[in-house]
VODRENTOR-389080 format. One line per field, with one value per residue (C-alpha): residue in one letter; x, y, z. Coordinates in steps of 0.001 Angstrom, whole numbers, padded with zeros to 6 digits. Layout:
# VODRENTOR-389080
residuo: (a  ...) .
u: (X  ...) .
v: (Y  ...) .
w: (Z  ...) .
***
This chain:
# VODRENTOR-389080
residuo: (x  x  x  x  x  x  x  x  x  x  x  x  x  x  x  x  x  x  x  x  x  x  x  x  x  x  x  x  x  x  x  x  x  x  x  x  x  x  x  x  x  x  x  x  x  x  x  x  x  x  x  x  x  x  x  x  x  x  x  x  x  x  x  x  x  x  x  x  x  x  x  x  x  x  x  x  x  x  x  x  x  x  x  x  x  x  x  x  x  x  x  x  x  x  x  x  x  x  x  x  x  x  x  x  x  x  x  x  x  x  x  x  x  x  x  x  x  x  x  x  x  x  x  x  x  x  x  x  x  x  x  x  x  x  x  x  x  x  x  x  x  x  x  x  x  x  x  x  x  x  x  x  x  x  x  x  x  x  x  x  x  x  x  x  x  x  x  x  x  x  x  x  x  x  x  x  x  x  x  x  x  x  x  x  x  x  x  x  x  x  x  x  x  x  x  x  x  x  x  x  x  x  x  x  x  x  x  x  x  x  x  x  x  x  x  x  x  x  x  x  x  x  x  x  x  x  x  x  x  x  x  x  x  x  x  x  x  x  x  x  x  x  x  x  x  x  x  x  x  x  x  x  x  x  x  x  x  x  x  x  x  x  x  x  x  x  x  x  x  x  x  x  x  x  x  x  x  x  x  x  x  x  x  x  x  x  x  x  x  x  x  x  x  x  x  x  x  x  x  x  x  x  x  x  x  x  x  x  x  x  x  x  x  x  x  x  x  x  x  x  x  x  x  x  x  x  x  x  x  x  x  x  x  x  x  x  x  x  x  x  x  x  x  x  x  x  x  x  x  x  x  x  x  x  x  x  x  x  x  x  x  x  x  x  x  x  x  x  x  x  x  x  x  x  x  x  x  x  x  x  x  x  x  x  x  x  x  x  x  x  x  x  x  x  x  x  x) .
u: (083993  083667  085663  082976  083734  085736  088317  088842  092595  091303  090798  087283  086269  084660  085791  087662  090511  090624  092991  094335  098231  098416  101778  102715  103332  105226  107295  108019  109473  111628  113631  114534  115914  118659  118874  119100  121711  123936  123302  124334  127132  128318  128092  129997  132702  132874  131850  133256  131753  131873  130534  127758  126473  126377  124422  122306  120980  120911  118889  116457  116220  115477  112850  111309  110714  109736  107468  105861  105002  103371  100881  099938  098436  097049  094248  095667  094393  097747  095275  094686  097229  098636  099070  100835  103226  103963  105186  107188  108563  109402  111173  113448  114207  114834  117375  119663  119277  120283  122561  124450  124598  127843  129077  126064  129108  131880  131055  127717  125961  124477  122799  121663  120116  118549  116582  115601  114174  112556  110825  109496  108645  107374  105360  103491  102635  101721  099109  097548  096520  095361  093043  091747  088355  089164  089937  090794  093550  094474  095108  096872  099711  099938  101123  103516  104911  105703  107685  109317  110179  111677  113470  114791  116702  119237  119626  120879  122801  124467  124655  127154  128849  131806  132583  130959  129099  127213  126562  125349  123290  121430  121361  119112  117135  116557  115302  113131  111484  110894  109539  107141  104322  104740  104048  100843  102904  101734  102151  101022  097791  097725  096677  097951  096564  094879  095175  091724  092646  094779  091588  093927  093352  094800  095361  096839  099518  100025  100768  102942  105252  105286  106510  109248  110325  110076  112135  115194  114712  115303  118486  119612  118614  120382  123688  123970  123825  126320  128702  128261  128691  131969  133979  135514  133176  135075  132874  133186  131234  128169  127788  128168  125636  122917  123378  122801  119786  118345  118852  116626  113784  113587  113934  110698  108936  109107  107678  105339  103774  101634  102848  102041  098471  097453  099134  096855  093714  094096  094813  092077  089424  090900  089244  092013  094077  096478  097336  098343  099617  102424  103812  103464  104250  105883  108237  108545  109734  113190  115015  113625  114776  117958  118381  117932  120670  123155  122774  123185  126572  126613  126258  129128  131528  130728  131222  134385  136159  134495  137729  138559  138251  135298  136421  134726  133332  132603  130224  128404  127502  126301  124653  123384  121572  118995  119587  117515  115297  114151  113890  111965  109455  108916  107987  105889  104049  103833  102118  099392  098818  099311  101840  105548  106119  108312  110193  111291  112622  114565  115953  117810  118677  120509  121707  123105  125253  126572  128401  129908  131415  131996  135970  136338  134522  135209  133177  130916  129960  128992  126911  125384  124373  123137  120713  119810  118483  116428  115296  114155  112695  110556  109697  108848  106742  104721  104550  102664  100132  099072  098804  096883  094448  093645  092212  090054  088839  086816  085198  084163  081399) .
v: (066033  064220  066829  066248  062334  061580  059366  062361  064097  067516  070599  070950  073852  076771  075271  077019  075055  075779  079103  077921  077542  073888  073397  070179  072563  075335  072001  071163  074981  074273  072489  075027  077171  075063  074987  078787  078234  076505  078597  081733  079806  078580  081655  083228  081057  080857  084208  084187  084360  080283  080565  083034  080776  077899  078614  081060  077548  075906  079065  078520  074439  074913  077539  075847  072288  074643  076352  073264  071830  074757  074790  071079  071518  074335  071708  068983  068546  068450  067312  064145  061244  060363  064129  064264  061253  062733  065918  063848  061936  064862  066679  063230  064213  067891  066938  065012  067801  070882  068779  067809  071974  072433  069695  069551  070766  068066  064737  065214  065865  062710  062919  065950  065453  062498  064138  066557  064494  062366  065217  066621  063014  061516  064917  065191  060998  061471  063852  062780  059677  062171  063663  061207  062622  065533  064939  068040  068538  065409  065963  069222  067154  064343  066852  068368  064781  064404  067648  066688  063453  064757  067202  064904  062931  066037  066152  062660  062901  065789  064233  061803  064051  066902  070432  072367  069337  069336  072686  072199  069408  071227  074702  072541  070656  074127  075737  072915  073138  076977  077048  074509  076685  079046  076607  075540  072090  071136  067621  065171  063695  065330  068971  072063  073504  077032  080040  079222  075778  077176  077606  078468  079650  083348  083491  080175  080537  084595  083076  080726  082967  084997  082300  081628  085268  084794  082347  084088  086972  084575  083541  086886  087498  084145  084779  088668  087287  084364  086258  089757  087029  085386  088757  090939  093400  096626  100091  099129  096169  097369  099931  097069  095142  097812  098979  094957  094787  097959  097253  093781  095318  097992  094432  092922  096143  096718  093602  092966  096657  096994  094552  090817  092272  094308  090962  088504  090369  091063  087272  086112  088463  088006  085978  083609  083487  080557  083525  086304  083563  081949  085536  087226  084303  081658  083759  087249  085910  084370  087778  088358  085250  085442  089096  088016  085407  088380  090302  087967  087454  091468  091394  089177  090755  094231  092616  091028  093693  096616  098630  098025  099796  098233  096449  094831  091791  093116  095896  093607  091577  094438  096449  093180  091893  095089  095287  091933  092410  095836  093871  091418  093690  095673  092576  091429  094818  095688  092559  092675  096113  097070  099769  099683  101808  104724  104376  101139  102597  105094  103055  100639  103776  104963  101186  101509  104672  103287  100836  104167  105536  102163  102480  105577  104130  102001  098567  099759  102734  101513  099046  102236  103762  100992  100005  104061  103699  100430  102571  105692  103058  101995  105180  106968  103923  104224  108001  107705  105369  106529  109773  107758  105972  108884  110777  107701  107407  110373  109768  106045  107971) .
w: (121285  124278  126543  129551  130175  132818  130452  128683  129310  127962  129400  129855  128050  130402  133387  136173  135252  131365  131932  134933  135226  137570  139476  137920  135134  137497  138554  135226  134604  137248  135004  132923  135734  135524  131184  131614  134459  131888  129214  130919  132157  128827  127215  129917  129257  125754  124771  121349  117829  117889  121791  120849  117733  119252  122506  120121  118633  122257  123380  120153  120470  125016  123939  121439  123339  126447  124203  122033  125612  126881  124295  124358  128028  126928  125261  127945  131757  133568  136687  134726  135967  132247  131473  134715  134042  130291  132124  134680  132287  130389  133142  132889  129249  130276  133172  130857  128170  130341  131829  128643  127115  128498  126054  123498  120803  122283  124216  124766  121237  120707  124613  123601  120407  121877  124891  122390  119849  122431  123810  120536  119099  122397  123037  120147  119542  123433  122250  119244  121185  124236  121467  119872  121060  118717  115527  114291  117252  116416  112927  113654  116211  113970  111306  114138  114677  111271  111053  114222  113280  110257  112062  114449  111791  111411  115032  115469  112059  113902  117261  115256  113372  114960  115166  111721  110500  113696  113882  109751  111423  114411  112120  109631  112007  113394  110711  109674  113049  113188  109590  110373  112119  109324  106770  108795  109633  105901  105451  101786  102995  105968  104633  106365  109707  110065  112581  113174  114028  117064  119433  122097  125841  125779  129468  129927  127133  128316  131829  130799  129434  131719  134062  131740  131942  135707  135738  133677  135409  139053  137430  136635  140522  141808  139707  140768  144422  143602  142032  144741  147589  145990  145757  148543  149507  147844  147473  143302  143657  145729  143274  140480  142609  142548  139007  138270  140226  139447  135764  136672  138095  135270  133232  135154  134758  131284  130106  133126  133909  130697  128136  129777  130694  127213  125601  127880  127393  123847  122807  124926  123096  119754  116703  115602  119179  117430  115062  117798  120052  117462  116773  120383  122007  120359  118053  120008  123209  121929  121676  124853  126162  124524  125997  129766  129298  127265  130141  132972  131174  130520  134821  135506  133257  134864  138028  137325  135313  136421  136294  132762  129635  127848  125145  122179  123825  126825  125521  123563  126653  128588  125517  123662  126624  127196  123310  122601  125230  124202  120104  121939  123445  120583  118592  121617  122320  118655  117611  121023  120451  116856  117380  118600  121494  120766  124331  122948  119879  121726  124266  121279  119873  123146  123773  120025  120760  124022  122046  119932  123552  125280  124394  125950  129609  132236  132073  135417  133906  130394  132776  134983  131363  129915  132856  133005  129497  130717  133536  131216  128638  131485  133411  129693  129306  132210  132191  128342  129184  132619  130931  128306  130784  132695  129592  128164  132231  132248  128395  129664  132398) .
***
């Protein structure tokens, strides 16, 4: 493999830059501040059993096109000028898909399966001729293409169609997609591809994510500020305000205290890193995802009906939110270390018995408990395993 010539767009393997995380690919993120922004604003508007399915396959189609690109410059030099153009071009794609969510199930459905598909297709034929110094690679993305490409043929059938059939559509298209790793991208003629295949950089791909987190996280931030700045300053919503921000940082700090670094270092010294990386990784962090955007729209219902009796809806915003996240990091921290954290387990349990009392409270207390359970999930967390490092400490002399 010819990875040392300078016509070569790969990462150049044991390089300072093979791990590194380079800011064309922070810009490109940047983009998908604003496909979170109009997810948590869709859902917020149309949080109904229709509302909730259909931004639940938004939420799984944004993450998965985020996610596919994130591990093709894991092999790809995003400091090499074509690389750099694919991501520009890319970010192109990504404006006119966030910007058509709102509408993805009305007007829009056809823009939106088109970006998508583009960005999929375009990726992955993009990188089989960046590879063609590595055949394997390139075997292994021209397999990807082909599931793509097959995939992409139910989008645009349902970018056509209305209402259930397009749902049918994107649901199939979906699952063909998500399958797809699982099956090894197996393709007649092309053969199947391996974990071993996947001879990923661990810290590059545990970074990545974490940036993504970030970047939910900022919107939960940017919309508690919005929202706390639009409303007459009343003693109900500064406490509102600080239960929502409190219940962010315990967010942040449950997934970044112990589980982003154990999760880093493990993939990085791992045999078969493609294995570990498509289920902590690829797979694990949609609930959490998923439960950052719940509970932004959790945080603006507490904000806007703090007063009320929680009803059904309502609860399920501002339990489902820490709910998924807390699923999320169980799958994450379970598959990195080999064991699910028993704070975690409590904490869903405690989240799942809010929702038994949430009639009889007001909607800014069920928020106050449900952010004291992320807070105890996080502080039980950090109590165990500082009690756990400090005993191995003295054995290591």
């Amino acid at each position: 493999m010819s990875e040392g010539k300078g016509r070569s767009w790969l990462r150049v393997k044991g390089s300072k830059n093979e791990s590194r995380v380079s800011f064309v690919e922070l810009f490109f993120d940047l983009v998908f501040v604003f496909s979170v922004s109009q997810l948590s604003h869709g859902l917020t508007e149309h949080f109904s059993p229709s509302g909730v399915i259909e931004t639940t396959l938004l939420i799984f189609a944004v993450w998965w096109v985020w996610i596919f690109t994130a591990w093709v410059t894991n092999w790809l030099d995003p400091d090499r000028m074509p690389v750099r153009v694919m991501l520009f071009v890319l970010m192109l794609a990504g404006l006119v898909l966030s910007a058509s969510i709102p509408e993805a199930f009305a007007e829009k459905g056809l823009l939106f399966a088109c970006a998508y598909v583009f960005m999929q297709v375009g990726r992955s034929l993009f990188t089989i001729y960046a590879m063609k110094d590595d055949a394997p690679n390139r075997r292994n993305f021209q397999r990807i293409a082909s599931w793509v490409a097959f995939s992409g043929l139910f989008w645009i059938a349902g970018g056509f169609a209305e209402g259930e059939m397009r749902l049918a559509f994107w649901l199939v298209a979906l699952l063909i997609e998500y399958i797809a790793p699982a099956a090894g991208f197996r393709v007649p003629g092309l053969g199947y591809s391996t974990a071993a295949d996947w001879n990923v950089s661990g810290a590059h791909l545990a970074e990545r994510c974490a940036l993504f987190v970030i970047i939910c996280l900022g919107e939960a931030v940017l919309e508690a500020g919005e929202t706390f700045a639009e409303l007459p300053l009343t003693p109900m919503v500064v406490v509102v305000f600080i239960t929502v921000f409190i219940g962010t940082i315990a967010l942040w700090w449950i997934y970044f205290q112990f589980g982003h670094e154990r999760a880093a270092h493990r993939i990085e010294h791992d045999d078969t890193p493609g294995r570990l990386g498509r289920q902590a990784f690829t797979y694990a962090h949609i609930p959490i995802l998923a439960g950052i955007i719940v509970n932004v729209v959790g945080n603006k219902f507490a904000f806007l009906h703090a007063e009320e009796t929680a009803h059904m809806s309502t609860s399920a915003a501002i339990v489902g939110g820490p709910a998924l996240f807390l699923l999320g990091n169980l799958w994450f921290k379970g598959t990195t270390t080999g064991r699910l954290p028993l704070s975690h387990m409590a904490g869903l349990l405690a989240l799942l018995l809010l929702l038994v009392v949430a009639p009889a409270v007001e909607v800014y207390q069920l928020c106050m408990l449900a952010t004291l359970v992320l807070v105890a999930v996080a502080v039980w967390e950090y109590a165990s395993l500082t009690k756990v490092a400090h005993q191995v400490r003295p054995s290591s002399h």
